[in-house]
Every structure is written in structure tokens, then in C-alpha cells.
Backbone bond lengths (Angstrom), bond angles and torsions (degrees), N, CA, C in turn:
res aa  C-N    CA-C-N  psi(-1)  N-CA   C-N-CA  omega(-1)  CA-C   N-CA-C  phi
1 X - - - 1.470 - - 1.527 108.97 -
2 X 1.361 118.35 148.57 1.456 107.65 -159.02 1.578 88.76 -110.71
3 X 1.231 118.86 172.93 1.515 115.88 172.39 0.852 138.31 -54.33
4 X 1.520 109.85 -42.79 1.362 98.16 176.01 1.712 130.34 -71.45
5 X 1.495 103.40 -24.87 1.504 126.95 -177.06 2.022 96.58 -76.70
6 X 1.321 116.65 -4.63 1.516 113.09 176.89 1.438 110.21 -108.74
7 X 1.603 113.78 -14.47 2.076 136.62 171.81 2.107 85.09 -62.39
8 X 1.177 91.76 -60.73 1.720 87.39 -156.49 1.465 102.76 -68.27
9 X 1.732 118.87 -54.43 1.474 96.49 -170.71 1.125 120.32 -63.38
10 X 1.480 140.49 -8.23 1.781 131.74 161.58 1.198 106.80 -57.65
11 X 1.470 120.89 -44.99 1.227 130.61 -161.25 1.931 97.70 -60.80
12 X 1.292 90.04 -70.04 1.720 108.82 175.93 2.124 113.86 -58.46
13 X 0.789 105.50 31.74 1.793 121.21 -164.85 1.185 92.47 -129.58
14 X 1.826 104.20 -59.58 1.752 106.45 -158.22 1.643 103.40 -63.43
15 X 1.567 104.98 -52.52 1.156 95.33 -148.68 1.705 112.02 -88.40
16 X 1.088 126.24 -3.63 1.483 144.54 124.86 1.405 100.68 -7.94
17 X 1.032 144.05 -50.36 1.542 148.30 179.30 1.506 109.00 -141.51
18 X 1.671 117.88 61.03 1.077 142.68 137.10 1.720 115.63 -22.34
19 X 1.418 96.32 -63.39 1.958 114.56 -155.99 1.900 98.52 -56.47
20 X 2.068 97.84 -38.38 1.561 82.20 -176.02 1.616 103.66 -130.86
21 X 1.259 130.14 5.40 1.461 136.94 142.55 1.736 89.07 106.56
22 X 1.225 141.04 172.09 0.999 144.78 137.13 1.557 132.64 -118.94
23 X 1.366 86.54 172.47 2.223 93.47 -167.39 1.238 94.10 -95.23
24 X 1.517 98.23 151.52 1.682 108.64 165.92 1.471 120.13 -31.91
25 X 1.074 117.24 -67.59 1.685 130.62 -173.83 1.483 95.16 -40.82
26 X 1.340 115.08 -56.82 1.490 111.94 176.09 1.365 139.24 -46.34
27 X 1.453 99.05 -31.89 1.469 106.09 178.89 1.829 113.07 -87.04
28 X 1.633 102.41 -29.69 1.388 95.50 167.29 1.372 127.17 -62.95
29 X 1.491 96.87 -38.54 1.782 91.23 -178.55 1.150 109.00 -71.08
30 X 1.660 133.21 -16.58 1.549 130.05 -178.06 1.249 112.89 -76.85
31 X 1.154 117.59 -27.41 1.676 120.45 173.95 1.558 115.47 -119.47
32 X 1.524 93.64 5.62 1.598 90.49 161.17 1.807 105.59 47.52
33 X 1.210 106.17 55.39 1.631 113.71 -177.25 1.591 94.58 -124.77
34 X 1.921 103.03 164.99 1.651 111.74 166.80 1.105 122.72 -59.09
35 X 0.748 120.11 125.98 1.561 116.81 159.93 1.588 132.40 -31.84
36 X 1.092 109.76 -74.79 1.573 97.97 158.68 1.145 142.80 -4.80
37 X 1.549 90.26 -91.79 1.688 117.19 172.71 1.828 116.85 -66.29
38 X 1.342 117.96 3.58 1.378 123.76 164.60 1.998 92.86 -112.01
39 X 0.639 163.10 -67.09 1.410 150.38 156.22 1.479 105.88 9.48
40 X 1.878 95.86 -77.27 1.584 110.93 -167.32 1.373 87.95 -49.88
41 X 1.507 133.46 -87.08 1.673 118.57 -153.91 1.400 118.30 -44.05
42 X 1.122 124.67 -35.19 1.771 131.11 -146.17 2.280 74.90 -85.50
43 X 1.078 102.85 -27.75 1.750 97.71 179.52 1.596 118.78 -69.01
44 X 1.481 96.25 -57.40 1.275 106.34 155.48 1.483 133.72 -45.05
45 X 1.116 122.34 -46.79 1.191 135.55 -174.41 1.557 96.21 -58.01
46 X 1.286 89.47 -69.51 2.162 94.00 176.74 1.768 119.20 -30.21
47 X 1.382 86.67 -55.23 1.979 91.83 -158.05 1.484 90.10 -69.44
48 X 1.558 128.84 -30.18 1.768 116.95 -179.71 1.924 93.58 -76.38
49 X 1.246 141.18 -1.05 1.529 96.24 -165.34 1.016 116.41 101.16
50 X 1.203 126.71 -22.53 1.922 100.55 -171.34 1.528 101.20 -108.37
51 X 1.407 132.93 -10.09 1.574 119.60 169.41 1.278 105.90 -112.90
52 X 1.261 151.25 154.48 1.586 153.86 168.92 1.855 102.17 -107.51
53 X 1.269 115.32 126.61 1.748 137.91 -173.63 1.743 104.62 -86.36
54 X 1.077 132.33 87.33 1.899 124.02 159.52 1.254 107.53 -56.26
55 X 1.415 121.06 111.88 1.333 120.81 179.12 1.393 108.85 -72.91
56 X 1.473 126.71 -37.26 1.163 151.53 149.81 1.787 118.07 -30.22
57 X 1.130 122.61 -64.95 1.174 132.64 170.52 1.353 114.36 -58.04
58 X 1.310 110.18 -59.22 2.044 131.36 -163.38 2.160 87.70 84.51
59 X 1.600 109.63 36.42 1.198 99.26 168.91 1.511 119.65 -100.61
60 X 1.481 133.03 144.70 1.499 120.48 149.08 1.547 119.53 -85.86
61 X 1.465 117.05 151.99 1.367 115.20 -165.60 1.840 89.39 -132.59
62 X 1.551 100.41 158.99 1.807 83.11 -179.96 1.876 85.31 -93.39
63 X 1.539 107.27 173.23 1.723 117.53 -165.70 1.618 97.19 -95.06
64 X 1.457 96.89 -177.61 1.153 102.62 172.62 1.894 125.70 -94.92
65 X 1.592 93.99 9.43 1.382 118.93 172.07 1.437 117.83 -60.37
66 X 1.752 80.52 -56.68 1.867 94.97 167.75 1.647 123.65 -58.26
67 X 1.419 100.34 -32.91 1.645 100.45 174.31 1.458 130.55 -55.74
68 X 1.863 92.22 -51.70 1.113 120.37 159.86 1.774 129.13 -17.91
69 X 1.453 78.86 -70.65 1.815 109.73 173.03 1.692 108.34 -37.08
70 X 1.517 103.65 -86.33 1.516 115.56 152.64 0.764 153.25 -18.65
71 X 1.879 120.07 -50.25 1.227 115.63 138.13 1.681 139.84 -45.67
72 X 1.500 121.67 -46.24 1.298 135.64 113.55 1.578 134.19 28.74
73 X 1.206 95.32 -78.74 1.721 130.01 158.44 1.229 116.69 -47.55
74 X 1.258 109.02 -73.13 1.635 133.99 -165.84 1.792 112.67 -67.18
75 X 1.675 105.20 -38.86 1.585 105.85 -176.05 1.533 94.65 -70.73
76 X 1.421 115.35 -44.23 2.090 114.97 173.00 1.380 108.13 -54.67
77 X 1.363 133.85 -40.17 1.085 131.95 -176.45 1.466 141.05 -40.60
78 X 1.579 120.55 102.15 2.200 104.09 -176.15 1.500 79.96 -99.38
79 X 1.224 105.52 161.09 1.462 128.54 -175.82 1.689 97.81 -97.06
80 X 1.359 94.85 -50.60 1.264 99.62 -166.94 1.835 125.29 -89.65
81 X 1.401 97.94 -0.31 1.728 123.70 150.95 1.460 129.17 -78.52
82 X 1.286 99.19 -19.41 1.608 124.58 175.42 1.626 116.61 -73.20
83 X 1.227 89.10 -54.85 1.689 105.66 -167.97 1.690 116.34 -103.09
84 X 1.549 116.15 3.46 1.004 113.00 178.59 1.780 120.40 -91.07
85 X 1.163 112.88 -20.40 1.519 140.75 176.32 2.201 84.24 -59.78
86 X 1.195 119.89 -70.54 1.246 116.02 160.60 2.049 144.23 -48.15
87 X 0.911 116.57 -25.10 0.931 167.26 114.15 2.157 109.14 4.30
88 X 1.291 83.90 -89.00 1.628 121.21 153.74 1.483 117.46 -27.82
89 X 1.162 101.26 -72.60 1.587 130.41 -173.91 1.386 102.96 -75.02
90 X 1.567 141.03 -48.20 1.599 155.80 157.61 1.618 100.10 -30.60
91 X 1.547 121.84 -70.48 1.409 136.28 174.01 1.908 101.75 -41.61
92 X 1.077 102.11 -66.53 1.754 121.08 -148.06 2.043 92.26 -53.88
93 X 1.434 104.49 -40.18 1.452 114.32 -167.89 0.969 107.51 -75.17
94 X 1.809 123.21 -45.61 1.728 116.95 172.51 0.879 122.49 -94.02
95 X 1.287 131.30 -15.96 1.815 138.75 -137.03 1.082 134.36 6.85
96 X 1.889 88.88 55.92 1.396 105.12 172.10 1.802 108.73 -102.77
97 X 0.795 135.91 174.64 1.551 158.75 -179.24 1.999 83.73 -75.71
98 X 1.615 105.46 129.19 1.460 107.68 -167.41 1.676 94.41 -132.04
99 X 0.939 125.43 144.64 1.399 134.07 -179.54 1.510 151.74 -97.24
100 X 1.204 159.46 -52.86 0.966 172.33 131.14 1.609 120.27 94.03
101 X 1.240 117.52 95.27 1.611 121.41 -166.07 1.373 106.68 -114.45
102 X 1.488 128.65 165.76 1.090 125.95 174.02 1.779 104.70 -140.46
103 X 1.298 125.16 163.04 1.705 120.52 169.33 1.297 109.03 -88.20
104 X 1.231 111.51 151.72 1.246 127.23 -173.69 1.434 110.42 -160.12
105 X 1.894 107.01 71.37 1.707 108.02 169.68 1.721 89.80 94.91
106 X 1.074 103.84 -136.75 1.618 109.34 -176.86 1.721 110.42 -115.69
107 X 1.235 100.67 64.25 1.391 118.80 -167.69 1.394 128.68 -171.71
108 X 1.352 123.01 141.52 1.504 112.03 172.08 1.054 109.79 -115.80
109 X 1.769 103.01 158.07 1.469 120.79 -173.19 1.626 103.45 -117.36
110 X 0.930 117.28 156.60 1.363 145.89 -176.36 1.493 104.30 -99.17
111 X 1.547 125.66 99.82 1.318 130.82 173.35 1.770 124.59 -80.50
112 X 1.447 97.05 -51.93 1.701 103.41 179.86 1.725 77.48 -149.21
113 X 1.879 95.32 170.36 1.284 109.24 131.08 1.569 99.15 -177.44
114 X 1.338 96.14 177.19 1.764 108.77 -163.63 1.965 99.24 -126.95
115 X 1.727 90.23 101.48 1.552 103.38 -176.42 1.267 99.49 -66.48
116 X 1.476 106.45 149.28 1.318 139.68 133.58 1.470 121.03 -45.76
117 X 1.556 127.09 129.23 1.235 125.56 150.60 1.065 134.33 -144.45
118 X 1.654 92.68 76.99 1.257 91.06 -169.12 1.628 94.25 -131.84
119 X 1.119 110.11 -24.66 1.875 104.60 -167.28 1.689 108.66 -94.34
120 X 1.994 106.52 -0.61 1.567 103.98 -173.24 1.576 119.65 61.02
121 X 0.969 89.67 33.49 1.680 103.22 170.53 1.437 113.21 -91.15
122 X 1.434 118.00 121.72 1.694 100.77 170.73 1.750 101.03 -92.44
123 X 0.936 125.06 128.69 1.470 144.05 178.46 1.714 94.22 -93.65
124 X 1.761 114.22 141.96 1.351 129.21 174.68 1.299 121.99 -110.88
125 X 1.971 96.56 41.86 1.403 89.55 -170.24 1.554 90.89 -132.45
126 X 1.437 97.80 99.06 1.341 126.00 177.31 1.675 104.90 -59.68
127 X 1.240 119.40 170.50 1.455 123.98 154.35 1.270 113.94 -95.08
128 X 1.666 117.33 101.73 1.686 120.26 176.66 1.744 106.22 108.10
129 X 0.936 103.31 0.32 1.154 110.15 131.09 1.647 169.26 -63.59
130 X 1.007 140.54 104.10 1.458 126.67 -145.02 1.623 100.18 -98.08
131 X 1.572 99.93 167.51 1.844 107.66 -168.67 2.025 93.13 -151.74
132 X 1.481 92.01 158.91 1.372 99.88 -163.30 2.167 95.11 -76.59
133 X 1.373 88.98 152.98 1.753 83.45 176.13 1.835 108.97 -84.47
134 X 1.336 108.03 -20.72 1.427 104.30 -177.97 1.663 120.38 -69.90
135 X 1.089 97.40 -54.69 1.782 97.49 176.48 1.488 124.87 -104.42
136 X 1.486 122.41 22.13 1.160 114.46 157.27 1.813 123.98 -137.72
137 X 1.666 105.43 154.98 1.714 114.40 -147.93 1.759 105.23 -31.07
138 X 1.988 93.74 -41.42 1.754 93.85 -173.98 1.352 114.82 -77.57
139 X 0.984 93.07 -36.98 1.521 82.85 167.82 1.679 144.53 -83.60
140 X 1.118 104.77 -0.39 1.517 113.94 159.97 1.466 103.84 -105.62
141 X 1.044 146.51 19.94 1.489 162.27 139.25 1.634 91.31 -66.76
142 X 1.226 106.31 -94.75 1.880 107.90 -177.08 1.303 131.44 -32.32
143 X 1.717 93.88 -34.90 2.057 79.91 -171.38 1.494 86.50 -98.55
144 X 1.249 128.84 -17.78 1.739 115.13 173.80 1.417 109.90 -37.17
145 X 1.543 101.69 -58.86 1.741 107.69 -167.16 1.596 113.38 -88.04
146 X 1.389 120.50 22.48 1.511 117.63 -157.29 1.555 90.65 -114.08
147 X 1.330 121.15 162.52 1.007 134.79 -174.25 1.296 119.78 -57.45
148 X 1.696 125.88 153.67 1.635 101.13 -176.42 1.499 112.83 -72.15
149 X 0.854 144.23 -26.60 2.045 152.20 166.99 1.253 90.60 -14.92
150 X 1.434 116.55 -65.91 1.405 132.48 -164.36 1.492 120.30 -53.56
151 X 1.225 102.30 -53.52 1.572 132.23 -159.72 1.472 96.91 -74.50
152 X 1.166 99.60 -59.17 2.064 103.25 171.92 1.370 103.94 -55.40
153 X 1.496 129.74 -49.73 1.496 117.77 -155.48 1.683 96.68 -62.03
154 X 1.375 115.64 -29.14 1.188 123.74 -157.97 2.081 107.93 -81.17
155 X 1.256 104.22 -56.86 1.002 117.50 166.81 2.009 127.43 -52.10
156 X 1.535 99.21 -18.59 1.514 101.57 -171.65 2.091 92.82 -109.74
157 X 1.455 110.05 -9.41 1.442 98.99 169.00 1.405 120.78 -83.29
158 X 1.327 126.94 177.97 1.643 112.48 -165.65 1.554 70.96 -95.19
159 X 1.617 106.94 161.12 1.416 136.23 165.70 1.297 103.98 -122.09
160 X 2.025 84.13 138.34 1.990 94.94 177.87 1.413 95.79 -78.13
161 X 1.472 98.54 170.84 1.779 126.54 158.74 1.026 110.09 -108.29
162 X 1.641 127.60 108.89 1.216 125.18 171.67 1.281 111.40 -83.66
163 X 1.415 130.59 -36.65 1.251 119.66 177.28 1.481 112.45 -134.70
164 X 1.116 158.36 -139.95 1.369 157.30 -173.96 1.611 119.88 -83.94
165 X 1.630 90.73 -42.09 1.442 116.32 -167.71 1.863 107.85 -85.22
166 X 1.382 106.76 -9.98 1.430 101.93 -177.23 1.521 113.56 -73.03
167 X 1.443 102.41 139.58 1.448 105.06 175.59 1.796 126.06 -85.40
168 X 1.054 115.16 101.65 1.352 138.58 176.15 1.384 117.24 -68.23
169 X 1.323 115.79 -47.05 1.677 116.91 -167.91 1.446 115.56 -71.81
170 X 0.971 125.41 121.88 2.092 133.64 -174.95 1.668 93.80 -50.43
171 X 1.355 115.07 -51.04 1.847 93.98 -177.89 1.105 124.15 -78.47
172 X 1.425 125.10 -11.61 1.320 145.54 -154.40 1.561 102.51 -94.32
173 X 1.224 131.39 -45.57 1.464 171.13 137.85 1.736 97.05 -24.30
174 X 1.480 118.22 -54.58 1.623 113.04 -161.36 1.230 98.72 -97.11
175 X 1.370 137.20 -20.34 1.402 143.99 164.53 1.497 96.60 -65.48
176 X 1.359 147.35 -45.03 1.465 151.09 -153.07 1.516 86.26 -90.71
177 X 1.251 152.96 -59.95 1.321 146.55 -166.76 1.503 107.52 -96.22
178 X 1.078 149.49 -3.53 1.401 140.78 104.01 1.731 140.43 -1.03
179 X 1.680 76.28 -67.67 2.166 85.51 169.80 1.192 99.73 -81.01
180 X 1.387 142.15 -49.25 1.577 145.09 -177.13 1.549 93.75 -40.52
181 X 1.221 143.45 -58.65 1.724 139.17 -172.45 1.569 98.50 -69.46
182 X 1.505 100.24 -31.79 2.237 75.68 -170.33 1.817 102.84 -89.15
183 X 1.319 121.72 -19.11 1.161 122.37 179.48 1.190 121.06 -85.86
184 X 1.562 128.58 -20.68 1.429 144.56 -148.86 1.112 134.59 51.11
185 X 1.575 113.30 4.40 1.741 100.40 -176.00 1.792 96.31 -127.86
186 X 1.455 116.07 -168.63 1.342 98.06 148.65 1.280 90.96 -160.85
187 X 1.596 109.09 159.36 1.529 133.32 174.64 1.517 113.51 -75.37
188 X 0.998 120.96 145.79 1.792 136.14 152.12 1.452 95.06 -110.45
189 X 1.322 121.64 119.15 1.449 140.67 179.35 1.671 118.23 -106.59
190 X 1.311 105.27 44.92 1.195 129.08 -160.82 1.632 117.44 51.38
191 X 1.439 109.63 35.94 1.328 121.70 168.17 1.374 106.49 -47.35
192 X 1.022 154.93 -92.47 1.326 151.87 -146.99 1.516 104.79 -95.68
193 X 1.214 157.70 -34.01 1.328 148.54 157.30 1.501 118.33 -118.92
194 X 0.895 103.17 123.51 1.722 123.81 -167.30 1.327 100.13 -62.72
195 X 1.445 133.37 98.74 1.526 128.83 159.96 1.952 102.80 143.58
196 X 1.262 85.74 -15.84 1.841 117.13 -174.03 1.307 102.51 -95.81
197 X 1.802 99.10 108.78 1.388 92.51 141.36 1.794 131.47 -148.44
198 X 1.543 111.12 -170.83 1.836 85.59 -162.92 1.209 88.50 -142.62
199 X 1.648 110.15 174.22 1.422 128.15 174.17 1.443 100.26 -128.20
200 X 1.187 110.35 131.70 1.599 104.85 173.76 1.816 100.52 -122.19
201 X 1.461 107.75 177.20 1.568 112.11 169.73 1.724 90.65 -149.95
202 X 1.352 106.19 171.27 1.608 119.25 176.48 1.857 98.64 -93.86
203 X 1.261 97.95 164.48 1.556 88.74 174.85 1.701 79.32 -134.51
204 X 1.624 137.45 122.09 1.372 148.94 123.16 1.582 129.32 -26.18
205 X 1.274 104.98 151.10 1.795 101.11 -179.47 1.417 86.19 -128.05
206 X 1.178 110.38 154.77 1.234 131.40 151.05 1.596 116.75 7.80
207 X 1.057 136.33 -86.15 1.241 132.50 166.64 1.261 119.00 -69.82
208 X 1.672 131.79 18.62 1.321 103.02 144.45 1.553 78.06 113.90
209 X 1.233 133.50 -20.48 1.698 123.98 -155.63 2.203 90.88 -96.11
210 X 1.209 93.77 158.60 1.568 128.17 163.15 1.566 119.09 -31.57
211 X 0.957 145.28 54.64 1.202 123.84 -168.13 1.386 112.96 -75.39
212 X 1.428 117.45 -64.48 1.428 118.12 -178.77 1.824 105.20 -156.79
213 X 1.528 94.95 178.43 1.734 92.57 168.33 1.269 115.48 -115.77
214 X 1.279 121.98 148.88 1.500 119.53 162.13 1.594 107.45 -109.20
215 X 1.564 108.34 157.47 1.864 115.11 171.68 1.141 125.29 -155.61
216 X 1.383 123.48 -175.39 1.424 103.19 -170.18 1.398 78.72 -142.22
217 X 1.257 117.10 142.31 1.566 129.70 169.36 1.631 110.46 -114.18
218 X 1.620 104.33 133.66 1.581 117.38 -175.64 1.715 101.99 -154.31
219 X 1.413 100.13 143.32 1.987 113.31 -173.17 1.755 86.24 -66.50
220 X 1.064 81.90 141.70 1.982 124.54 171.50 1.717 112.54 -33.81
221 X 1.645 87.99 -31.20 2.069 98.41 -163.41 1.711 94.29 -81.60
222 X 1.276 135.78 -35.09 1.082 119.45 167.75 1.447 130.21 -54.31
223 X 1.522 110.93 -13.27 1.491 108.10 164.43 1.908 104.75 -89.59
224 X 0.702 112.98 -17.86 1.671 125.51 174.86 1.694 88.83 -47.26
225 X 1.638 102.19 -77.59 0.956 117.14 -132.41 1.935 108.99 -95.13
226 X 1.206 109.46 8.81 1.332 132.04 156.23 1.701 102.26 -178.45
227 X 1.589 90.82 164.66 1.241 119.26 165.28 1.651 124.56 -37.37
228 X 1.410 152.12 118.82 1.565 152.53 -152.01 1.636 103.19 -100.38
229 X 1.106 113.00 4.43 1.422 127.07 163.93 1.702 131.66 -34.01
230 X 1.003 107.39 -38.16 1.622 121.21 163.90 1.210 104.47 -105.69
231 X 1.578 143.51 9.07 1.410 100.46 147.74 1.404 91.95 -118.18
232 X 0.874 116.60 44.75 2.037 120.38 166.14 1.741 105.45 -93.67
233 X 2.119 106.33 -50.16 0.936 125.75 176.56 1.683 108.15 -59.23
234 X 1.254 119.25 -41.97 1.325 104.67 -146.87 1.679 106.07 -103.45
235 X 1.718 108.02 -11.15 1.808 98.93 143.76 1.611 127.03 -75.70
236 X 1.691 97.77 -29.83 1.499 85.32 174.93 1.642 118.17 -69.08
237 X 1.115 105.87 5.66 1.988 110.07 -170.52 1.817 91.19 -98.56
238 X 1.474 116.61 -68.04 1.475 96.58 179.80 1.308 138.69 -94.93
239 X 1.969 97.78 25.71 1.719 107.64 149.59 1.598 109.67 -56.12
240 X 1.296 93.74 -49.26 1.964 109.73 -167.31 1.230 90.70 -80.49
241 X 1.084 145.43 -71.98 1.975 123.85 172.59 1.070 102.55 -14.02
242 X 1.386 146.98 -117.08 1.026 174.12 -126.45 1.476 99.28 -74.21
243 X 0.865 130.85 -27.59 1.428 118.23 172.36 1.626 132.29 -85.56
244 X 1.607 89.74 -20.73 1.883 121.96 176.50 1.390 88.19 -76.39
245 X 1.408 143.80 -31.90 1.523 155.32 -176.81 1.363 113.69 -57.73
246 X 1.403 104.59 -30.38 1.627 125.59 -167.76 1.601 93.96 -96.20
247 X 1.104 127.69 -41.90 1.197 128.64 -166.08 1.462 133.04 114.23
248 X 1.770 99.74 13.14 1.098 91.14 178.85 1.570 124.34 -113.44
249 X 1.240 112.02 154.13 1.806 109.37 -155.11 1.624 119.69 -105.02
């Protein structure tokens, strides 16, 4: 590991366990580094500002330098300038209609996406627009990975049936966002428009939290007419793109 790639993972170690800070010993055995030369940085790091030392504890904490930074980041930050360059590339590989949603309350919104035109499908997924979290790809992507607050508020409200195939039943529903966390992606099985269907993936930040979903929407007869296998693969590939984008490892 070269230095600089050993500056960030302490950095990315510490604050990984922010809530209760960690001890030296800890961070060596987590990165399995020398001693020394993790000493010298975790020293360094201190006297510039970006980690804070509990003399009390023997903990490191990341500073509020680093927050600083981040905050910084984040007010420059488009979400949807970020992820559309990807986005791009999602479309270009299937040429399917590709997505990008975010939560908003007990609901999803529609950020960008880059239609398809090739199958004459009109798709109702406007930009700024919102979509139910129960029966569609982004949205059973979102409330899969969303906090339980969410998941209950969602699960204890009545849910429409848009089409035959939508899932209505509260256990039926927690079994369906269940496999979506152990598998990583999840299907819309023409839950909400009959002939429609999607692949979604979660995209992660840095610490592990929710950022948004991306998907790819394609008509129903292509699962007819082969196996949905490459576009299962190829959201679960630029969930993890796009999320390594964020920074997380």
C-alpha cells in the first residue's frame, strides 16, 4: 500500500466508527499495517486537524475539519450531474430506458433518466415526479435499504394494486424486501404497468448509508423471450459502479 492510499484508509477506518472512535491497536489490526508507520500518520493526522486524540479514551475521532471539508463537497454537490455520465453508459450497454430515483418521505422521486426508443413504450416516469415504493423496481430498491420507521410506515398503510401482479399483502411485501437485501437488486414484475418491467440496484455512500436507486426499464416479452439475466447482472454492476463513486469500499 503506498502512502498515500494508507493517509486515507486510517482516515476511512476512523471514521467508520465515528459514534465510538477507535484505539490505535484497533486500527492496526483493521488494516493489518506496521506499527510505526501507522503511529507516524495517526500523529500527523492530529497535529494537521483532520483526526482529534482522547487522551482519556486512547481514542481517535475524525475532526470537525473533516466535516468541514464535506460539508464543502456536498453544498457543490448535483446528485444528478454525478450519476448521469453513468446513467449514459447503463442506457448505451442495454438500450433500455435507465433510471435514477431518490426517497422523498414515503415516496419516490424520479431524478433523471435516459429513455429508450426503441420498443415505443411511453414510460410514466417523468423527471420530478414521484412513484409508489411498494410496486416499483426503485422503489422496492429504496424502502428495502431504508430504515425500519419507513418500512413500517409503509407496510402498516393500505397499498394500491395497480395491476394484478402488485404486491398488496404486509407479509408478502416483507418477504419481497427481504430477498431484495440478500440478493441486492429487486424486480418490478410488471407490478405497476402490465407489459413493464425493471431491474433496479441501491447505490451506497461512503459510510454504508442509502443514497439513491438506479434501473433499467424493459417490456415483459423479453423475459418471454429469453432469460433477464444480463439485465439482473448489469444493474447489479452499476449499483457497485456508482456507489465505489461515492466512496464506498
Amino acid at each position: 500500500m503506498n502512502p498515500l492510499n494508507k493517509v486515507f484508509s486510517i482516515i476511512e477506518t476512523v471514521i467508520a466508527e465515528q459514534d465510538k472512535g477507535m484505539t490505535y491497536s484497533q486500527i492496526v489490526a483493521e488494516l493489518d499495517s506496521p506499527k510505526s508507520s501507522t503511529h507516524r500518520i495517526l500523529k500527523d493526522l492530529t497535529d494537521l486537524g483532520y483526526l482529534n486524540f482522547n487522551p482519556e479514551t486512547k481514542r481517535y475521532f475524525g475532526s470537525l475539519r473533516l466535516a468541514a471539508l464535506g460539508a464543502e463537497v456536498m453544498s457543490h454537490f448535483q446528485l444528478r450531474d454525478h450519476i448521469r455520465p453513468f446513467l449514459f453508459e447503463l442506457h448505451r450497454e442495454t438500450n433500455h430506458t435507465a433510471n435514477l430515483g431518490v426517497l422523498n418521505g414515503s415516496v419516490g422521486v424520479f431524478v433523471d433518466k435516459i429513455e429508450s426508443k426503441d420498443f415505443g413504450i411511453k414510460l410514466f416516469s417523468e423527471i420530478g415526479k414521484t412513484f409508489p415504493l411498494h410496486c416499483t423496481g426503485l422503489g422496492k430498491t429504496l424502502l428495502a435499504f431504508s430504515s425500519q420507521d419507513i418500512v413500517t410506515k409503509i407496510l402498516d398503510t393500505p397499498r394500491q394494486a395497480f395491476t394484478d401482479k402488485t404486491i398488496t399483502d404486509p407479509e408478502s411485501l416483507k418477504k419481497e424486501l427481504a430477498l431484495i437485501r440478500e440478493q441486492g437488486y429487486a424486480l418490478d414484475k410488471e407490478e405497476i404497468t402490465r407489459g413493464i418491467m425493471c431491474a433496479s440496484g441501491p447505490v451506497f455512500g461512503f459510510n454504508g448509508s442509502l443514497v439513491c436507486a438506479v434501473s433499467i426499464t424493459f417490456p415483459a416479452y423479453i423475459k418471454d423471450d429469453r432469460d433477464i439475466e444480463p439485465e439482473v447482472n448489469i444493474i447489479k454492476k452499476y449499483s457497485s459502479l456508482i456507489s465505489r463513486s461515492f466512496g464506498k469500499r
